[in-house]
BAMARMAR-899820 format. One record per atom (N, C-alpha, C, O): x, y, z; residue in one letter. Coordinates in steps of 0.2 Angstrom, whole numbers, plus 5000, padded with zeros to 4 digits. Atoms other than C-alpha are relative to their C-alpha. Last residue first. Layout:
% BAMARMAR-899820
XYZA ...
This chain:
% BAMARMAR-899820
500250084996X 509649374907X 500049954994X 499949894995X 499550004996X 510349544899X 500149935004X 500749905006X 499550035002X 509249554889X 500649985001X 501049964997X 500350095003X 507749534901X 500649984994X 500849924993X 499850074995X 508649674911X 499849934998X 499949875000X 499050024998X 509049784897X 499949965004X 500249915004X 499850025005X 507149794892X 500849965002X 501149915001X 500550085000X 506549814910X 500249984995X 500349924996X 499750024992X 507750004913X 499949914998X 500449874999X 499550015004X 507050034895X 500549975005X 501049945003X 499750055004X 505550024901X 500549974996X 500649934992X 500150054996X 505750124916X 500149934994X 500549894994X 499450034997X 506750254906X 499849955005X 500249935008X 499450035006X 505450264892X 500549975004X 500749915003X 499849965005X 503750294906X 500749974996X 500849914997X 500150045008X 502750184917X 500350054996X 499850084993X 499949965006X 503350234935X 500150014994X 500650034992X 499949934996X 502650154952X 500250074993X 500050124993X 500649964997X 501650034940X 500350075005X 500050125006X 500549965003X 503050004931X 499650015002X 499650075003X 499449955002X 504349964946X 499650044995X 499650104996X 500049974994X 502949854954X 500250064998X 499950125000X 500749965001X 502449754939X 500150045005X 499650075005X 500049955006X 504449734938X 499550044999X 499450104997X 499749944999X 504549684955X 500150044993X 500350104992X 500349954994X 503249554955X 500350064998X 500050104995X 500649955006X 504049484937X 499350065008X 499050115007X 499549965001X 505649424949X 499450054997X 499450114998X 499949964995X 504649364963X 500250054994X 500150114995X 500649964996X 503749254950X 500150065004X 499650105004X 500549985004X 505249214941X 499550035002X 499650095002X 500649974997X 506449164955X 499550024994X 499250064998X 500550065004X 507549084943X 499550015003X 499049985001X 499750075004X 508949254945X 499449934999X 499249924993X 500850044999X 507749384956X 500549924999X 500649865002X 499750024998X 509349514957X 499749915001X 499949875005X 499450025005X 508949594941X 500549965004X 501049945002X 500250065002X 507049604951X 500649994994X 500449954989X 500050054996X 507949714965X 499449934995X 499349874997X 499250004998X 508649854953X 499949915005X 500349865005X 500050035002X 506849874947X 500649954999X 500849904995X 500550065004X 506049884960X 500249964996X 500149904996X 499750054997X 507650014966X 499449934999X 499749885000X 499450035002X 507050104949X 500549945006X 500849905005X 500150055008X 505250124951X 500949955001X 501049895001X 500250084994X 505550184973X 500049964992X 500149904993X 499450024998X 506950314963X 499749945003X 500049895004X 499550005005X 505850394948X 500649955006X 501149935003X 500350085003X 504350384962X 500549984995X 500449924995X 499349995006X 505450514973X 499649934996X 499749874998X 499949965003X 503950524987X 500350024993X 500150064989X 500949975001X 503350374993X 500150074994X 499850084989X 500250035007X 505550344992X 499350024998X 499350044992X 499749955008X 505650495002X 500149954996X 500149974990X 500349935001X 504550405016X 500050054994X 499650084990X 500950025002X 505050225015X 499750094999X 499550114993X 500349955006X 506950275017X 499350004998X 499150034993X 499649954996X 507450145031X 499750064996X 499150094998X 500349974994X 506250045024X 500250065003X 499950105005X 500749975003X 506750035005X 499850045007X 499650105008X 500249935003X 508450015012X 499650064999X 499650125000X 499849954993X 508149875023X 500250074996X 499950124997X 500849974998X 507249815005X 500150025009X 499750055012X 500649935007X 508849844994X 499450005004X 499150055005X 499649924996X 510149785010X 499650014994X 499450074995X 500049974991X 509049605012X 500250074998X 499850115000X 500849985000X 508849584990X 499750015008X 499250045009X 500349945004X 510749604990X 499250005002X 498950055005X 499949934997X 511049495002X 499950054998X 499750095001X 500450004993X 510249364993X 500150045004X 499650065007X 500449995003X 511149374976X 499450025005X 498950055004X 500250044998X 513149364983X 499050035000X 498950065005X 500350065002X 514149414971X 499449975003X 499249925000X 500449985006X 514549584978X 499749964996X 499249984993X 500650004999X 515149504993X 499450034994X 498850034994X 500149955000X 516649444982X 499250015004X 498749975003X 500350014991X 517049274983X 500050055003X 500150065009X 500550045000X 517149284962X 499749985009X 499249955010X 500050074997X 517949434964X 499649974998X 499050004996X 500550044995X 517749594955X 500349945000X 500549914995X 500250065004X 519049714950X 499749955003X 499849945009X 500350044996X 518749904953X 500249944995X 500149944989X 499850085004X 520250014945X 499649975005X 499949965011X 500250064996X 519750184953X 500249974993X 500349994987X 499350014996X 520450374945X 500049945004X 500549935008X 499950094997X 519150384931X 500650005003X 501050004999X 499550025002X 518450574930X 500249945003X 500049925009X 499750055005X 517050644930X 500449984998X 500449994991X 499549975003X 517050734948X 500049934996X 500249884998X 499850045003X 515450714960X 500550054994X 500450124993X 499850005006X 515250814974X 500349964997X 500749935000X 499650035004X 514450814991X 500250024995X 499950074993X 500050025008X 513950925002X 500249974998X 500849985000X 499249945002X 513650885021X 499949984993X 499649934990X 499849964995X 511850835032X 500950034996X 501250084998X 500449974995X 510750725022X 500350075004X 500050125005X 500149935008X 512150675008X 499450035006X 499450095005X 499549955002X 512950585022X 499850074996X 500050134995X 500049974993X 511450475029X 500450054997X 500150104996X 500750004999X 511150415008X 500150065007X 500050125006X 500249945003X 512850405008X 499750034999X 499850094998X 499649944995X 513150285022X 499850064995X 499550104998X 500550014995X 511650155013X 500450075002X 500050135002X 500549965000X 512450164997X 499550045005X 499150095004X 499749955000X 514150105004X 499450064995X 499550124993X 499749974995X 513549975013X 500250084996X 500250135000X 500049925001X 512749924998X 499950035004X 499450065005X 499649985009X 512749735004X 499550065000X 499050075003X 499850055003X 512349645021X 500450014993X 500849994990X 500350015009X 511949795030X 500349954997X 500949954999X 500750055000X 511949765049X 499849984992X 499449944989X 499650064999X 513849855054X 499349944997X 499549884996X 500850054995X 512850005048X 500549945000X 500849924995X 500450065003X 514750115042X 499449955005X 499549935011X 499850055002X 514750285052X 499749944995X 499249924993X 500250065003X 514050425050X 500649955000X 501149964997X 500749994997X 514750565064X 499449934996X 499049894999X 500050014994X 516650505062X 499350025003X 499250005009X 499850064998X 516450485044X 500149995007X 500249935008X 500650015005X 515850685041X 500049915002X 499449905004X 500649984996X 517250735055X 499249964997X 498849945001X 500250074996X 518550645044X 499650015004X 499449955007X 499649974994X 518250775030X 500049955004X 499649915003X 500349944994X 518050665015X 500250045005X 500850045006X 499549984996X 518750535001X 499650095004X 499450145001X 500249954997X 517650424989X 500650045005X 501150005006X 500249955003X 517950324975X 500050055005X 500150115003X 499450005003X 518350144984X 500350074997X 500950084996X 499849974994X 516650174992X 500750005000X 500950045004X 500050044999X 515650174976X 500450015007X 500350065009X 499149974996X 514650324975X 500149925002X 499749885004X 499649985005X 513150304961X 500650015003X 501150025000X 499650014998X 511650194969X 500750024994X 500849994989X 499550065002X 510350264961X 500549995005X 500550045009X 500250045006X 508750374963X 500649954998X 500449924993X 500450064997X 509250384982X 499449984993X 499049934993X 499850054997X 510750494977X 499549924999X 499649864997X 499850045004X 509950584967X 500649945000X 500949904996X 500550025006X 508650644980X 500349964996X 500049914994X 500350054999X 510050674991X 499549974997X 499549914998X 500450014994X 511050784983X 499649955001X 499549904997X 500450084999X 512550764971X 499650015005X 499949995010X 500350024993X 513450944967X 499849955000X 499749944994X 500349954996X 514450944951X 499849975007X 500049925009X 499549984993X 515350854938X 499750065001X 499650114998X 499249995001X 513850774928X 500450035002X 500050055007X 499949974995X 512250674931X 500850014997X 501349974995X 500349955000X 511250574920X 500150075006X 499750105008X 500649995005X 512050404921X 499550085002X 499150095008X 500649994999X 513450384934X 499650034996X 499650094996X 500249934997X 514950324927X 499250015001X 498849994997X 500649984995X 515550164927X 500150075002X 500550105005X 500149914995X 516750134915X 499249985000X 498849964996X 500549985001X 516849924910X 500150055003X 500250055009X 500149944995X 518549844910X 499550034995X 499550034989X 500149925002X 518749674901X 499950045004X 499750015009X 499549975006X 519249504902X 499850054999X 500050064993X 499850045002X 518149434920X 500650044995X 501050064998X 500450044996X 517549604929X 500149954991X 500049974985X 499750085001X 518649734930X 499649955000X 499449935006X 499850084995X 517849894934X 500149964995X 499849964989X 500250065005X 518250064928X 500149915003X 500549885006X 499550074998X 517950204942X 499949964991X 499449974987X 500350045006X 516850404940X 500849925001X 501449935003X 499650025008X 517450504954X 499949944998X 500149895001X 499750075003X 516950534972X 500150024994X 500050084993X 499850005007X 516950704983X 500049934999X 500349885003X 500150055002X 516350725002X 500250044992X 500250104991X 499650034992X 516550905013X 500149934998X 500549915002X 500650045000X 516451055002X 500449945005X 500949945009X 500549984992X 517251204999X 499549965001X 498949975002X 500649975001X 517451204977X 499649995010X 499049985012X 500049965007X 519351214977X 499250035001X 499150095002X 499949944996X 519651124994X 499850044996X 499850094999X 500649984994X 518650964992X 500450085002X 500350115007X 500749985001X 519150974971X 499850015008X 499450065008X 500249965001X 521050984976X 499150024999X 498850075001X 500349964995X 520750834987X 500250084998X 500150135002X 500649964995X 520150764976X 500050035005X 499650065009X 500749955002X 521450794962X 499449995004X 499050045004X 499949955001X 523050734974X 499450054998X 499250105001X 500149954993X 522150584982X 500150094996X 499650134996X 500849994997X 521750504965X 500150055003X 500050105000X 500049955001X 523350554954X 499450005004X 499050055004X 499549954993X 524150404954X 500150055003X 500650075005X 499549995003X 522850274949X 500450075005X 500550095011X 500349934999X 521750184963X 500950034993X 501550014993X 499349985000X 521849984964X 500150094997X 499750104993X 499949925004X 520649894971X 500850034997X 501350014999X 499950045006X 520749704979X 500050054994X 500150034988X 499450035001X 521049764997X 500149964993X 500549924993X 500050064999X 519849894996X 500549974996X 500949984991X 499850055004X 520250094998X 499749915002X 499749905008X 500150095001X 519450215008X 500149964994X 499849964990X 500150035006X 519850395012X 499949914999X 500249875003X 499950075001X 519950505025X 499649974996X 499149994996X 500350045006X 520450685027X 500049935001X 500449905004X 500549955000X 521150785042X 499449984994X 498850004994X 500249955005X 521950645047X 499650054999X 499050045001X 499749924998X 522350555062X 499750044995X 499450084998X 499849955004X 521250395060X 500350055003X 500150065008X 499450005001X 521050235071X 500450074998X 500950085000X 499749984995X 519250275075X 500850025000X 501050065003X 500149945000X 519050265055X 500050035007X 500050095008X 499449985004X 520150105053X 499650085003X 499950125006X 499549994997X 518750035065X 500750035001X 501050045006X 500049954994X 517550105057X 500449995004X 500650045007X 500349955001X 517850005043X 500250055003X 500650105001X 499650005000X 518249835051X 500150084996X 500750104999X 499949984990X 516449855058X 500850014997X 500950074999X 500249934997X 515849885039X 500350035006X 500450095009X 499849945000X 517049745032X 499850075003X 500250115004X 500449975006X 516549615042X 500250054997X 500550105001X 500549954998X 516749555060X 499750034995X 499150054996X 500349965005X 517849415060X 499350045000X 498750025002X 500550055006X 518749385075X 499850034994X 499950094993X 500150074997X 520149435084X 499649974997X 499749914995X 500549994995X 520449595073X 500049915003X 500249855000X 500250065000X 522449615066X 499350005004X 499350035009X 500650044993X 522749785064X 499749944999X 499249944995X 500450075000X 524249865053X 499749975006X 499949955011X 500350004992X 524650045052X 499749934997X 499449934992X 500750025002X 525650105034X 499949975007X 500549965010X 500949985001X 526350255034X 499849965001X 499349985004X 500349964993X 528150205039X 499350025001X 499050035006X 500049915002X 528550095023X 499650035008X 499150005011X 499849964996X 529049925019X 500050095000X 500350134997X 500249915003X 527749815011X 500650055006X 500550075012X 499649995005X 528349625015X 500350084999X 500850114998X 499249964996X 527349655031X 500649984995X 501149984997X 499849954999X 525849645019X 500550035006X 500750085006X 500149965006X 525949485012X 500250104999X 500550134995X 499350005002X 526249415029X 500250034991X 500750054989X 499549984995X 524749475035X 500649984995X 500750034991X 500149945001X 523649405019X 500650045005X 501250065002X 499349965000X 524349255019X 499950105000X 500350154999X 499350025006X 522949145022X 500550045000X 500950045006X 499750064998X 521549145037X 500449984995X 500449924995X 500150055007X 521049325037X 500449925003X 500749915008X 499650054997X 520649405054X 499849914995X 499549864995X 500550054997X 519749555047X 500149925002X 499649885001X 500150085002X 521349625044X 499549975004X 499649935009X 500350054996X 521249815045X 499949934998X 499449914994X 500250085003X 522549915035X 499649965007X 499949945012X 500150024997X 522750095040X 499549934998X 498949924996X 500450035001X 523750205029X 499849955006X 500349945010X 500150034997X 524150375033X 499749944998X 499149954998X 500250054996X 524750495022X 499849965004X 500449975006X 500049994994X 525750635015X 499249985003X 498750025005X 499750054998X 526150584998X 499850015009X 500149985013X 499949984993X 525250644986X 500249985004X 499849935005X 499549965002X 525950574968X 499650065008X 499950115009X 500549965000X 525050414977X 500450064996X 501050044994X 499649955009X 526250274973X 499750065000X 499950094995X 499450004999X 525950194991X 500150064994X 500450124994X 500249944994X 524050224990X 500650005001X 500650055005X 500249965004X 524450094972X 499950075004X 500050125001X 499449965004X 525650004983X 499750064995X 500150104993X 499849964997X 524049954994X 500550054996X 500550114996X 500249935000X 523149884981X 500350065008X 500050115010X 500449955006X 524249794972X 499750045004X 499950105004X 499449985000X 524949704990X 499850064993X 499950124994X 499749934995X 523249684994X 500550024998X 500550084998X 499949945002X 522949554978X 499950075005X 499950135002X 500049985007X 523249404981X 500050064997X 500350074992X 499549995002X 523249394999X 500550004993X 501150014993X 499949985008X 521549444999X 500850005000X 501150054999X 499850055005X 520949335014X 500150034991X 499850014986X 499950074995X 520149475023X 500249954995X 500049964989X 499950075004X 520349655022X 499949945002X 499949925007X 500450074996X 519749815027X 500349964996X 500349964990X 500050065006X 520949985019X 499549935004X 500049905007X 500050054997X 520750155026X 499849944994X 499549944989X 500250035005X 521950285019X 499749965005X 500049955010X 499850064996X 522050415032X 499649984995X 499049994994X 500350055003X 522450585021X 500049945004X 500649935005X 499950085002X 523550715030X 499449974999X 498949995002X 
């Protein structure tokens, strides 16, 4: 069995989409596990609409966050697998089916897959740049942020030893991967089975948290970043696209990003970013 875990808070608009898509699975022996970070709209009654035995609803008393909401779905868990869905995702109908042929096919303990995200009038594929369906170790991990958390699905031993950092503000779900890829294998598998769409009150929007969970990062990692100069350039430069009128902080982290690594793909990393502004 697969224990879908789902966090939510105030998506009454769009849970019902992403559960029915873990509903439609064309595998079907499941567990869903909806934690409601104790929304203040419709979310609840949106979801007891939904009729079906799988699915597990947890109201939290207060609000806690998606990572604590998280792990709590992940104490919850039966299965021998588990998987993570967000309440505003929508997963096509053949996720579960193909990764969990890939974790039993090639013996392994984590699996994600390539997503297209939503964002305003178009869908943008996200696939990880310079890396193709195969093993993913830690080193290439920690040159990019490439697993979303929507994409991913494991043994549940592997999430029951790492859990989500209740302290990170954003890329929670590079932070856990990072701990993961340390101790079980991963595998990436190029193919688009996610529909990400982003919110405008999305924590993913939010410009300040980000430049906290990139430099608790840097720290937590300070060692193997000194070492992987191709990954400490590139979060440099990941954290000056997050600068917006900051100007000054923002041009810091560029001189930072080339001076750790002056070559094509730094400046080309710096080109995009100033076009992009």
């Amino acid at each position: 069995m697969v224990s879908v875990v789902i966090p939510t808070y105030n998506r009454e608009k769009t849970i019902k989409r992403a559960v029915l898509s873990v509903l439609n699975q064309t595998y079907e022996d499941i567990e869903i596990i909806i934690v409601d970070d104790n929304s203040s709209d419709n979310t609840e009654r949106c979801i007891r609409t939904i009729e079906d035995a799988r699915i597990q609803y947890y109201r939290l008393e207060n609000n806690k966050g998606a990572c604590y909401a998280r792990n709590y779905g992940i104490n919850k868990a039966k299965g021998e697998y588990i998987a993570f869905q967000d309440s505003d995702d929508e997963w096509e109908k053949e996720k579960l089916e193909k990764q969990l042929d890939i974790l039993k096919r090639n013996n392994i303990d984590i699996t994600f897959c390539s997503f297209n995200l939503y964002d305003g009038d178009k869908f943008i594929t996200k696939r990880p740049k310079y890396i193709k369906s195969g093993y993913v170790n830690y080193d290439k991990i920690l040159e990019k942020a490439i697993i979303s958390t929507q994409t991913m699905i494991g043994k549940r031993k592997c999430f029951e030893d790492e859990m989500f950092d209740v302290q990170m503000p954003r890329f929670q779900d590079w932070e856990i991967t990072l701990r993961l890829s340390q101790k079980y294998v991963i595998y990436f598998e190029n193919e688009i089975l996610v529909k990400l769409y982003s919110q405008q009150d999305s924590i993913s929007k939010n410009t300040d948290k980000a430049i906290v969970a990139l430099e608790k990062i840097m720290d937590m990692h300070k060692v193997n970043f000194l070492k992987n100069k191709r990954a400490l350039s590139n979060i440099y430069i990941y954290c000056a696209s997050f600068m917006g009128k900051n100007e000054s902080k923002r041009h810091e982290y560029i001189r930072k990003g080339l001076k750790t690594k002056f070559d094509l793909i730094s400046i080309g990393k710096i080109i995009k970013l100033i076009l992009k502004k």
